[in-house]
C-alpha positions as CSV (number, residue, x, y, z in Angstrom):
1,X,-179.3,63.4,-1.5
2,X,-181.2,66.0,-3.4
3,X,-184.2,68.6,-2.2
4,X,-187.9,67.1,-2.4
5,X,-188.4,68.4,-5.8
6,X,-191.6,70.9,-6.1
7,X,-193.1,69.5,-9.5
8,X,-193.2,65.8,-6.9
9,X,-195.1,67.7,-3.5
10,X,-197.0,69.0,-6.2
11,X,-197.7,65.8,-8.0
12,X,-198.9,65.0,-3.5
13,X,-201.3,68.2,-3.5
14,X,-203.0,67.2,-6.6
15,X,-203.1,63.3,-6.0
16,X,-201.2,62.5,-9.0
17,X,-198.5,60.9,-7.0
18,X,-198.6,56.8,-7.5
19,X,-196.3,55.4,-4.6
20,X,-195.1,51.7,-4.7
21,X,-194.1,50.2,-1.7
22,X,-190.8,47.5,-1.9
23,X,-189.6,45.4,0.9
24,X,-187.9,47.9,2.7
25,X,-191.0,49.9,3.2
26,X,-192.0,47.6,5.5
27,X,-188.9,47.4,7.8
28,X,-189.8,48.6,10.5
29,X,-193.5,47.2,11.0
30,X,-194.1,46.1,14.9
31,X,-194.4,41.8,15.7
32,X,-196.1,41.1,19.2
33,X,-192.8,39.8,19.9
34,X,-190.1,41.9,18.7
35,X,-189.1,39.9,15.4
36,X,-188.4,41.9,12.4
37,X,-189.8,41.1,9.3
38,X,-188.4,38.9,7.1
39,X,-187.4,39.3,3.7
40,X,-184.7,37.7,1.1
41,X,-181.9,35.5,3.1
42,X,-183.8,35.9,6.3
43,X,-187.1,34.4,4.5
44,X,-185.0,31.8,3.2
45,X,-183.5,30.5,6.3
46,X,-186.6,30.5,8.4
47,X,-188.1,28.5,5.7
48,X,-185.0,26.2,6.0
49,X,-185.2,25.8,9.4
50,X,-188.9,24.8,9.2
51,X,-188.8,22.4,6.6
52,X,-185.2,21.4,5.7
53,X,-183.9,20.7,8.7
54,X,-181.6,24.1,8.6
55,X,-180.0,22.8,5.6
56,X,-179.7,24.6,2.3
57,X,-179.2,27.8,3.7
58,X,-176.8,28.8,0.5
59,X,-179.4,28.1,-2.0
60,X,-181.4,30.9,-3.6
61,X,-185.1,32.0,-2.4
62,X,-186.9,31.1,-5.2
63,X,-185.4,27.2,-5.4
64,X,-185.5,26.7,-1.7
65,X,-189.5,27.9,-2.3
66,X,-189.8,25.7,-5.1
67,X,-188.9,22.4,-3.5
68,X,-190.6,23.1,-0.5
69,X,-193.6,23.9,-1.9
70,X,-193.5,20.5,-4.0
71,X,-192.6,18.4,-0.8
72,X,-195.4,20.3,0.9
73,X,-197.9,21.3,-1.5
74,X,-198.2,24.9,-2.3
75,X,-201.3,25.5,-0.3
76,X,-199.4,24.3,3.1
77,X,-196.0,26.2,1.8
78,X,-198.1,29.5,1.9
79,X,-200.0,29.0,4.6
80,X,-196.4,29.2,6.5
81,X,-195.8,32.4,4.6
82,X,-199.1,33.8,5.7
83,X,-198.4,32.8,9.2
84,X,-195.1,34.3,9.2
85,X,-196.1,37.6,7.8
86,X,-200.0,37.8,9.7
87,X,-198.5,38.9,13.3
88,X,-197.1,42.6,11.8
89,X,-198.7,45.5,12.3
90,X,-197.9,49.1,11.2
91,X,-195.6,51.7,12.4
92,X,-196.5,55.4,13.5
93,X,-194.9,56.2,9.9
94,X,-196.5,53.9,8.4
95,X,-199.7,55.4,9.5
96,X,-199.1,58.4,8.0
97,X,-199.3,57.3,4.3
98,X,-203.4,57.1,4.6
99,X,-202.8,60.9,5.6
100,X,-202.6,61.6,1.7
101,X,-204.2,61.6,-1.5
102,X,-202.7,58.9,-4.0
103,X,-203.2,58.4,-7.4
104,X,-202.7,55.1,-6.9
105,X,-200.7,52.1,-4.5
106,X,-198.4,49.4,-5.6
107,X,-196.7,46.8,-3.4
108,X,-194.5,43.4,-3.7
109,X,-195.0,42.7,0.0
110,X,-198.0,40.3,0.7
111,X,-197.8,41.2,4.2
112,X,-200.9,43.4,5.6
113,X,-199.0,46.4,7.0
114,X,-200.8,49.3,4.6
115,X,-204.4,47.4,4.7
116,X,-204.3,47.5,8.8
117,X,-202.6,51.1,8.3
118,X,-205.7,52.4,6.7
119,X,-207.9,50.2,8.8
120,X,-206.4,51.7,12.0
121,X,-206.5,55.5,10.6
122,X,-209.8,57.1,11.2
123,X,-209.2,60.3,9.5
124,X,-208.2,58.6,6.0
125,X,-207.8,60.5,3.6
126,X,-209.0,57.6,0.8
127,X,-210.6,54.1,1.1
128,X,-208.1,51.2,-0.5
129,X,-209.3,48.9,-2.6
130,X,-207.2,46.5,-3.0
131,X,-206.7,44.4,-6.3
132,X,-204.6,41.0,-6.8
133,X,-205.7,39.4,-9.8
134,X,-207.7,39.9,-13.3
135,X,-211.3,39.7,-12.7
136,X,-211.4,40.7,-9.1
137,X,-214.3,43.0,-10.0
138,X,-211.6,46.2,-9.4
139,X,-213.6,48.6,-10.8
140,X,-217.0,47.8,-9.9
141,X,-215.5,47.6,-6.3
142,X,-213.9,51.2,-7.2
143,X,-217.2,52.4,-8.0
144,X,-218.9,51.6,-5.1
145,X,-216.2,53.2,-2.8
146,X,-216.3,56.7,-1.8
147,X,-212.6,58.2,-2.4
148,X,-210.8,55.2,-3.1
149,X,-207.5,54.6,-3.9
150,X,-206.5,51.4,-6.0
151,X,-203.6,49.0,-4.2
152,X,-202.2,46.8,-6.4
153,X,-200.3,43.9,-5.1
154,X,-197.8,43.0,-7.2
155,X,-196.6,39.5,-5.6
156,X,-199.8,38.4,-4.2
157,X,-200.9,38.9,-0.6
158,X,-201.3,36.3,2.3
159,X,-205.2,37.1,2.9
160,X,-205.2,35.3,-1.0
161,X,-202.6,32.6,0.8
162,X,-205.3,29.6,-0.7
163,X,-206.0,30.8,-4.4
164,X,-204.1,28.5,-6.3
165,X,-204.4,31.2,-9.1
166,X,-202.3,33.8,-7.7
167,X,-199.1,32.0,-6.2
168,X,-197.0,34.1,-3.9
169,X,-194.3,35.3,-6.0
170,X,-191.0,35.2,-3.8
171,X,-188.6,35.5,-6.6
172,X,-187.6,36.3,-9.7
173,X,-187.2,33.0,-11.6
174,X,-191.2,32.7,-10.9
175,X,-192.2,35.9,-12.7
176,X,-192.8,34.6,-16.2
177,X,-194.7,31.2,-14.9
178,X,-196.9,33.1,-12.0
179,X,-197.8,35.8,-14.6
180,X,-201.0,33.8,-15.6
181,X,-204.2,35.7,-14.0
182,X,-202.2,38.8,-13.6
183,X,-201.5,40.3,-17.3
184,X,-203.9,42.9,-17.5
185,X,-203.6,43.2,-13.4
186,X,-199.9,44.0,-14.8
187,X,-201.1,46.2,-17.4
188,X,-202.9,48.4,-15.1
189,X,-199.7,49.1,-13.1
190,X,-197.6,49.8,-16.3
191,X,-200.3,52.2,-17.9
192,X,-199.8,54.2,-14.3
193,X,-196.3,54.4,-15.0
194,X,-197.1,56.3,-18.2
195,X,-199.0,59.0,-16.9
196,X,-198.3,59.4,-13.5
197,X,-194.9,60.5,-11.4
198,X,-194.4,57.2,-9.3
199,X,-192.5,57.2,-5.8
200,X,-190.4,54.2,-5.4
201,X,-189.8,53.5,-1.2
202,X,-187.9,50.9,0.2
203,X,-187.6,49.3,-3.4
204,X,-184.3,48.2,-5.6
205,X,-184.2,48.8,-8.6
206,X,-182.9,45.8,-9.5
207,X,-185.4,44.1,-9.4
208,X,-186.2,42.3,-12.7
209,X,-190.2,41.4,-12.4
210,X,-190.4,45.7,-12.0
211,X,-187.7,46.5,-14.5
212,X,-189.6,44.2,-17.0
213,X,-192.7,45.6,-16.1
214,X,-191.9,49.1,-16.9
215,X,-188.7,48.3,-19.2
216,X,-189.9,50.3,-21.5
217,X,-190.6,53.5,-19.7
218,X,-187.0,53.5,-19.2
219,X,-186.8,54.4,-22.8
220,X,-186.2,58.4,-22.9
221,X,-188.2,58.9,-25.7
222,X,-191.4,58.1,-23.5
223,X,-192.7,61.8,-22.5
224,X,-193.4,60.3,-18.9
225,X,-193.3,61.6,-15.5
226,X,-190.3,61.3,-13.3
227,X,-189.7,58.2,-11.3
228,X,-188.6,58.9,-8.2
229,X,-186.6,56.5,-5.8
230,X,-186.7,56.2,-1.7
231,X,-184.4,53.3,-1.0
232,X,-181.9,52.4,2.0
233,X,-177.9,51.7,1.0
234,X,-178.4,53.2,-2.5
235,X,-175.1,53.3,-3.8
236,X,-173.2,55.7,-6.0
237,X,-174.2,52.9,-9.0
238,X,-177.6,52.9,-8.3
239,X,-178.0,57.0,-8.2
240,X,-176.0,57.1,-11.7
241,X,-178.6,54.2,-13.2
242,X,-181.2,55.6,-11.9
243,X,-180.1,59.4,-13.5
244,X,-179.7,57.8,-16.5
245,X,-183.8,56.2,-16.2
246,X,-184.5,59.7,-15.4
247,X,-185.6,58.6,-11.7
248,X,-184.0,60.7,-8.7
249,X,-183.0,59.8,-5.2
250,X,-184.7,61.6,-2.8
251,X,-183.1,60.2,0.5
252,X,-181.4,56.3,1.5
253,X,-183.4,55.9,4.1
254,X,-187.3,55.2,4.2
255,X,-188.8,56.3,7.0
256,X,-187.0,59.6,7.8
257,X,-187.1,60.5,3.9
258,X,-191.0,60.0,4.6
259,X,-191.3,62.5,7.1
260,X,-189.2,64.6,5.4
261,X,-191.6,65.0,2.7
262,X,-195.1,64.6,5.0
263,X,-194.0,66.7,7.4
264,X,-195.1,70.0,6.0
265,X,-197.9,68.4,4.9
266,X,-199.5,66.9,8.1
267,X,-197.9,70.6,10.5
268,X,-200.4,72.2,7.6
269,X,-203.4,69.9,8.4
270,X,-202.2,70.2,12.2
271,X,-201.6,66.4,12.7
272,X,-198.4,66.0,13.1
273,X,-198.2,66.9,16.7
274,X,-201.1,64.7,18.1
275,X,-199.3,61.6,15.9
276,X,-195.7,62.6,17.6
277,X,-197.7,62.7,21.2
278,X,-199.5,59.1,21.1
279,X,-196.6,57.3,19.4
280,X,-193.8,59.0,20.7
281,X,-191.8,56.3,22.1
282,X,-192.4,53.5,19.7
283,X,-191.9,56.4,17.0
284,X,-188.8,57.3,18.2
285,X,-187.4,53.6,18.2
286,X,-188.6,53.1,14.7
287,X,-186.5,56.1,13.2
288,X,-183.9,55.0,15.5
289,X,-183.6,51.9,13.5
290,X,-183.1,54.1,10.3
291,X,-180.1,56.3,11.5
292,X,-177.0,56.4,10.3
293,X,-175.0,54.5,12.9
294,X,-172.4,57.5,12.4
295,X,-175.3,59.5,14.2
């Protein structure tokens, strides 16, 4: 773990700051009946379960999405996605992210957890405009918003669960043939990268549909900003690779690394303590599930 470098909160002040939001960052996120949000395996099996008879379960994401969706039809494949993901709603933390300035938002998740977040926060900071696909009229929509933020979601979204243009991407072997519709979409994204620090949260680096999107800001000849890198279980690998990208850790685990860099923000802008009083309890169980279990 290292400090929250200054030339980052600084990068906050001056919303230059992009931050991109992976599956993790939406751990956490509250269903009506307790479930937590499913992602990788998890997806995989409850998709299983629903149309396989439970079978398959040692098959990869992407496959088991493939030959449901062709049994199916894509349309009825995602709208099971869409009703999966529809029931979750943000956390307090969660709620805090519309409590900045951003340069810009990116996402894979095509749940609904920051849209409702800024929906629900009265005293945003920025209006999101959201953006899925080339010619979505981005800018014009932009425009016509007063402080707006752009949110770019990278995988699709489930409110888009019917546009056969933009299929839900759910895994890497569908990067290259769901790319259609989204290359300047993509481009957008990758010109960010150039100019702008961006905070990975809840993200692996692994992941190849990123890593070829930004594969060449790796490169340390680029003169770009720092990548920074929010992620739970990071190991002693991932820190090294990600030195070596010139992206630092700033804390394995989301929501308390979040805090840790808000904080002094929002006790400055005297909101953190009427946040802490109405969501103290469900607050406190959300952290909870980011402790150590050593603590």
């Amino acid at each position: 773990m290292v400090d929250i470098p200054a030339v980052l909160v600084d990068a906050i002040k001056e919303q230059r700051a992009v931050l991109f939001l992976g599956a993790g960052a939406s751990r956490g996120a509250f269903h009506p009946s307790g479930l937590e949000i499913p992602a990788g395996g998890m997806l995989r099996d409850m998709i299983c379960d629903r149309y396989l008879g439970g079978t398959l379960k040692d098959r990869p994401l992407t496959f088991i999405s493939a030959m449901v969706a062709n049994e199916v039809g894509l349309a009825a494949f995602q709208l099971f996605i869409r009703d999966t993901f529809l029931p979750f709603e943000p956390a307090p933390f969660h709620q805090l992210i519309p409590r900045f300035r951003w340069r810009a938002i990116a996402t894979t998740n095509f749940d609904l957890v920051v849209e409702r977040a800024y929906a629900r926060t009265a005293d945003r900071l920025q209006n999101l405009v959201k953006t899925v696909k080339d010619g979505d009229s981005f800018d014009i929509r932009q425009n016509r918003e007063s402080n707006p933020v752009g949110f770019y979601k990278l995988h699709g979204c489930i409110d888009h669960y019917a546009d056969s243009e933009i299929p839900l991407i759910l895994g890497s072997e569908q990067y290259a043939s769901y790319e259609a519709n989204r290359t300047r979409f993509y481009s957008r994204f990758r010109d960010l990268g150039y100019e702008y620090p961006v905070v990975f949260a809840g993200y692996s680096i692994s992941d190849p549909h990123i890593q070829r999107i930004l594969f060449d800001l790796t490169d340390p000849a680029i003169g770009r900003p720092p990548f920074y890198m929010v992620s739970p279980g990071v190991s002693q690998v991932e820190v090294r690779y990600g030195l070596h990208t010139g992206s630092s850790l700033l804390m394995p685990h989301w929501p308390i690394s979040f805090l840790r860099l808000t904080g002094p923000f929002l006790r400055w802008r005297g909101l953190f303590p009427s946040l802490w009083a109405v969501g103290r309890s469900r607050f406190e169980r959300t952290i909870a599930l980011w402790m150590p279990t050593s603590r």
